[in-house]
DRENGUFI-477808 format. One line per 3 residues: number of its first residue (from 1); their letters; for each residue x, y, z negated of N, C-alpha, C, CB. Coordinates in steps of 0.001 Angstrom, whole numbers, plus 524288, in hexadecimal, padded with zeros to 5 digits. Each point is the difference from the previous one (the first is absolute). Glycine has a CB too. Example, Ala and Ser with C-alpha at 12.3 -4.5 7.8 and 13.67 -1.06 7.14 Angstrom:
2
1> as> 83386,7E9C6,7E188,7FC86,804A6,80000,80384,804B0,80000,7F89C,7FB6B,7FB22  80606,808AF,807AE,80334,804A6,7FFC4,7FCFE,80442,7FD26,804A0,7FD8C,80861;
This chain:
94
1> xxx> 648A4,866AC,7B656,7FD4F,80161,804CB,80314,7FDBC,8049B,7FC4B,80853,7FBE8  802D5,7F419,8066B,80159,7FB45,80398,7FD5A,803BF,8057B,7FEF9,7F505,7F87A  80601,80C0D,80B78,7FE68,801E8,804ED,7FBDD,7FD6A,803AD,80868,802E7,7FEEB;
4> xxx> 7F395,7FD60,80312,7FBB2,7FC5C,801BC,80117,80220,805EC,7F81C,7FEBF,7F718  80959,806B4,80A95,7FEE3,800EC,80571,80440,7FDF3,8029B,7FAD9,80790,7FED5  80252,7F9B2,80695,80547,7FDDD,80309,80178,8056C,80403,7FD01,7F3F0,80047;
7> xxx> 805FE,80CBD,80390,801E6,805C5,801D0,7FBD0,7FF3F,803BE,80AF5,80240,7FEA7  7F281,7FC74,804FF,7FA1F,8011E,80453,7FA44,801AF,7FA50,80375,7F55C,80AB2  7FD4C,80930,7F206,7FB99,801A4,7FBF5,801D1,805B2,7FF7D,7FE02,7F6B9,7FA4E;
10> xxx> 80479,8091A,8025E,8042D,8058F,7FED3,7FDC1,804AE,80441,80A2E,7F9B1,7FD8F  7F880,804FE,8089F,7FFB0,80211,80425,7FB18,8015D,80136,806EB,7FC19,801EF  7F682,8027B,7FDE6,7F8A9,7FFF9,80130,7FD99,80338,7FB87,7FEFC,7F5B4,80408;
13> xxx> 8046C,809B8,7F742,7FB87,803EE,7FCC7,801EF,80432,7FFD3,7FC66,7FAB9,7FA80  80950,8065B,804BD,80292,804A8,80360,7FEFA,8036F,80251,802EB,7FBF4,8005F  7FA58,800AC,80648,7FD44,8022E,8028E,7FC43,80469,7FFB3,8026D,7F8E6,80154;
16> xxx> 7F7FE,8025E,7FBB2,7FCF9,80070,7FDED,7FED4,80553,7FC86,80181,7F6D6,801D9  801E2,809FB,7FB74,80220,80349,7FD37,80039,804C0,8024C,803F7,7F9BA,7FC46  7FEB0,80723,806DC,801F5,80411,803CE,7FAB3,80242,803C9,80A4B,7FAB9,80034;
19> xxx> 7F45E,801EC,80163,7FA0E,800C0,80377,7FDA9,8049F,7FE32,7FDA4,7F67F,800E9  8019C,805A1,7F864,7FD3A,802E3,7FD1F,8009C,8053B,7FEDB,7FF3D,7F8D9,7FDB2  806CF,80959,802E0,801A0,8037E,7FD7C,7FD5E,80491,804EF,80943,7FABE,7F972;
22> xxx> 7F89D,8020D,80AD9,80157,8047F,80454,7F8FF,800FB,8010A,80B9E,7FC4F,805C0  7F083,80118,7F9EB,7FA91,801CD,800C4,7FF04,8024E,7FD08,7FD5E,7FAF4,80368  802E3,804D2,7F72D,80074,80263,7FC47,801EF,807EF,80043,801C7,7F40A,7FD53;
25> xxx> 802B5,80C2B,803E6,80418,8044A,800C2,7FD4A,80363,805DE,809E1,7F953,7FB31  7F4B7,803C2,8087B,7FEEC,80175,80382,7F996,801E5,800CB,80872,7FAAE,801DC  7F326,80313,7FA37,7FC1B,80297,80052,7FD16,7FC0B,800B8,802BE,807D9,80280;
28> xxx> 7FD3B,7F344,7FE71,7FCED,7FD57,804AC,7FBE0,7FDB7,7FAF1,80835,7FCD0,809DB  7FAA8,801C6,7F0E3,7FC5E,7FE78,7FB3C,800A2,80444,7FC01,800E8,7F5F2,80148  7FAD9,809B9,7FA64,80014,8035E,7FBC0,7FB21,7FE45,7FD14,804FC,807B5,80484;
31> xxx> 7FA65,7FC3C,7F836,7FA6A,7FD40,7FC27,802C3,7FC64,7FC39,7F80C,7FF44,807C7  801FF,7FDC9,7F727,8022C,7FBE3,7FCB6,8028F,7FAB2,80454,7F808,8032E,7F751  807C2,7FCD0,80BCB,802F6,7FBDD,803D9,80566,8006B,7FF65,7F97E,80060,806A2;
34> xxx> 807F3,805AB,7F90C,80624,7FFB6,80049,80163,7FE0D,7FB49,801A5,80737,805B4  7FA71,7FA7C,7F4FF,80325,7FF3F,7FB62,80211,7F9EA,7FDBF,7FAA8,80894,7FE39  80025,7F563,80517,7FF9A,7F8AD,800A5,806EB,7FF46,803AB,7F12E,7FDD7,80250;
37> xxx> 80C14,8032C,80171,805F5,7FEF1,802FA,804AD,8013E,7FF44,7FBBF,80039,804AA  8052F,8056F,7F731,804CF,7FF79,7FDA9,800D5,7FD18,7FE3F,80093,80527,7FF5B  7FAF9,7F98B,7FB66,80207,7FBE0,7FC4B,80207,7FB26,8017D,7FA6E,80390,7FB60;
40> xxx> 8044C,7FA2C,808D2,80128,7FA24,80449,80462,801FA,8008E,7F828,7FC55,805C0  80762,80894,7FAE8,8078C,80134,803A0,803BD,7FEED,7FCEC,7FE8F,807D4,804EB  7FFEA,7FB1C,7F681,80321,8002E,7FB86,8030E,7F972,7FE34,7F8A4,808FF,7FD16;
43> xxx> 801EE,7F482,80203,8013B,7F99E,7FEAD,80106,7FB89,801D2,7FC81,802B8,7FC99  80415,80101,80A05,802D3,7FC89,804E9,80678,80092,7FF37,7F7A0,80238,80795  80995,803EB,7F7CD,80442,80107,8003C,8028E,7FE80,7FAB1,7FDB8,8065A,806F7;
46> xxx> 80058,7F87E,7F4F4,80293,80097,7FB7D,800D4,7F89A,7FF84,7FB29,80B5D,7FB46  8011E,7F139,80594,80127,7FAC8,801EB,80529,7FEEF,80201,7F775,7FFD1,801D6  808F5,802FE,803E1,80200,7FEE2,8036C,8064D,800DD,7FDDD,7F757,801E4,8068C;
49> xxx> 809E0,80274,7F7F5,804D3,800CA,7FD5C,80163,7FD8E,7FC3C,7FF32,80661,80260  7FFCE,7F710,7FA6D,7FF8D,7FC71,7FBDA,80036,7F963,801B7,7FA6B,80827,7FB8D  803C9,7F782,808F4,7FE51,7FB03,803A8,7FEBC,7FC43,7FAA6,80702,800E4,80A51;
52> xxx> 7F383,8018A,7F3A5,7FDF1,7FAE0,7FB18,7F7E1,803EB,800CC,80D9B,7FD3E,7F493  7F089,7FF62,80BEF,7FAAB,7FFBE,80232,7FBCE,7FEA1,7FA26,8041D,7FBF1,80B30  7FAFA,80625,7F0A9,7FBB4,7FDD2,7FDED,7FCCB,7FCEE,800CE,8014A,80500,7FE82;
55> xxx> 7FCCF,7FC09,80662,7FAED,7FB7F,802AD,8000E,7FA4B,80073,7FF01,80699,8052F  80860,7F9AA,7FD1A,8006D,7FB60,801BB,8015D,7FC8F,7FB07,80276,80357,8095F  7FBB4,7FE8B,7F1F8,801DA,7FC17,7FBAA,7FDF9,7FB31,7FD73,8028D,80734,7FEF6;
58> xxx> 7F6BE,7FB0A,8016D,7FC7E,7FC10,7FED6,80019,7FAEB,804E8,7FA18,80825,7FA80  80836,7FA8B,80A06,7FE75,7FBB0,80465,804A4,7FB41,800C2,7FA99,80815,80567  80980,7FA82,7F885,8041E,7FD66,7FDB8,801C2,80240,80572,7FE48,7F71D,7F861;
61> xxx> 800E1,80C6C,80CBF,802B6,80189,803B7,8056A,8020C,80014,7F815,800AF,80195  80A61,7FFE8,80373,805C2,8028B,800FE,800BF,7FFB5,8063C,80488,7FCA7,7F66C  7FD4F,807A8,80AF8,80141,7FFF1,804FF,80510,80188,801FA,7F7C1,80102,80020;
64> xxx> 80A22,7FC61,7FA18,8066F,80086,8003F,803B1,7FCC9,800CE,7FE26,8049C,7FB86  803FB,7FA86,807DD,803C4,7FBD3,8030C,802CA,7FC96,7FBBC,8020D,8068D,8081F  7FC66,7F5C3,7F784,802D1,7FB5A,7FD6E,80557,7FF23,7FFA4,7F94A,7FCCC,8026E;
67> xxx> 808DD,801AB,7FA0B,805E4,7FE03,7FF3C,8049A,80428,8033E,7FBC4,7F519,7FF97  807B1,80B44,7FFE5,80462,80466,801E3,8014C,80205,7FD1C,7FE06,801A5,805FE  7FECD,7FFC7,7F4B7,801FA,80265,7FC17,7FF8E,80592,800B8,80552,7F8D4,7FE7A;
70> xxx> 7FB2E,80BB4,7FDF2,7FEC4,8060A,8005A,80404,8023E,80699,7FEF0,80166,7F201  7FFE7,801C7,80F76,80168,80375,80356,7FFB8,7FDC4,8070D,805FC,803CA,7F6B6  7F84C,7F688,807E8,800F2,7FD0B,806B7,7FA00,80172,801CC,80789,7F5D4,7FE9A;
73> xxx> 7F402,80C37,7FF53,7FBDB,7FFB9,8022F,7FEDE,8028C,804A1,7FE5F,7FE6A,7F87D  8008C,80069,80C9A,7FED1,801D5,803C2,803E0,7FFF3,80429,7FA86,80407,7FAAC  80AD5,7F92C,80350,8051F,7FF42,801F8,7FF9C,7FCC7,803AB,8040D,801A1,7F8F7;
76> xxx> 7FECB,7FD13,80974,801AD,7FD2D,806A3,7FD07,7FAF2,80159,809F7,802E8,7FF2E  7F5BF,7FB5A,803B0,7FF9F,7FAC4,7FFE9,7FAA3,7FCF5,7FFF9,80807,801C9,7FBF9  7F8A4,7F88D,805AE,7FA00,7FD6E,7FE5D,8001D,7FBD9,7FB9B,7FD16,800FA,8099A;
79> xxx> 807E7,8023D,7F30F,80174,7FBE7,7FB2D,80450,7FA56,80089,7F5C8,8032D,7FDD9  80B65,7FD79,8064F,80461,7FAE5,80285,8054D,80365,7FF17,7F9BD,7FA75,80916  808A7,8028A,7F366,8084D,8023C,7FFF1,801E8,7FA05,80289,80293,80756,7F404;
82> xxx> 801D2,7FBFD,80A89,804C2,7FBCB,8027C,8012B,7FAE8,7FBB0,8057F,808F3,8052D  7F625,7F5A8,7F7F9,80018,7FB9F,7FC9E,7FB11,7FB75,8024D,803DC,806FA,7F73E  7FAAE,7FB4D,80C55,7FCBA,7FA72,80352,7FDB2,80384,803DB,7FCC0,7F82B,7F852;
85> xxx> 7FD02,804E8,80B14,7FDDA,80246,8011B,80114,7FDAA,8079F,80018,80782,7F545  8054B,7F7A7,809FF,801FD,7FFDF,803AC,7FBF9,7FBC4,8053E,8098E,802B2,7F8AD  7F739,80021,80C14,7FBD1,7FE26,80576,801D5,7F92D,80034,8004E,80B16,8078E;
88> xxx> 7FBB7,7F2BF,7F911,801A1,7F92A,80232,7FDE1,7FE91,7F970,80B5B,7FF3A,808D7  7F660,800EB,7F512,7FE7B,7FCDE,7F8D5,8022D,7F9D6,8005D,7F508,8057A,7FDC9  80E5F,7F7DF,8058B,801DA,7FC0F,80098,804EA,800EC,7FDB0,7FAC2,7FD6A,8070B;
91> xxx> 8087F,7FEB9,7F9C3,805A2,7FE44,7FCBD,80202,8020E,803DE,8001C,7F79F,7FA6F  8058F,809EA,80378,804E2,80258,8033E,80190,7FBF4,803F0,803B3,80576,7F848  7FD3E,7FE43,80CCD,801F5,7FB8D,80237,7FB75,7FCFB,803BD,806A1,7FF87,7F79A;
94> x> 7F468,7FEFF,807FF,7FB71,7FD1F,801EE,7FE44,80333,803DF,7FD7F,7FB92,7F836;
């Protein structure tokens, strides 16, 4: 099971999740609407912690940050280190 999300996916169903809970808890849904909308809640939140998406498998999708390797996702930067990148792109010195 290959991580597909990325941390703004995660964050949004999270959300999502929570919305659900608090309309839910608070009165505002019930019936069979709430029981629908748990279940979304449920399979938002249980996604999201896991950051691996069923859906996105057939589509061959991911909205998970490329290359960095485990734990850099969502980390600093616009992907430029101190191994290039550097302003001008001309020769030293010019």
């Amino acid at each position: 099971m290959t991580k597909n999300m990325g941390l703004l996916d995660r964050g949004i169903r999270t959300l999502i999740a929570v919305v659900i809970g608090v309309l839910y808890f608070t009165g505002q849904i019930g019936g069979i609407v709430a029981i629908i909308l748990g279940i979304v809640a449920v399979v938002l939140l249980l996604t999201s912690l896991v950051s691996w998406c069923p859906a996105y498998l057939p589509f061959n999708l991911s909205t998970r940050k490329r290359g960095g390797g485990e734990g850099v996702e969502g980390g600093g930067g616009g992907g430029l280190g101190a191994s290039g990148g550097e302003a001008g792109g001309g020769p030293a010195g010019l």
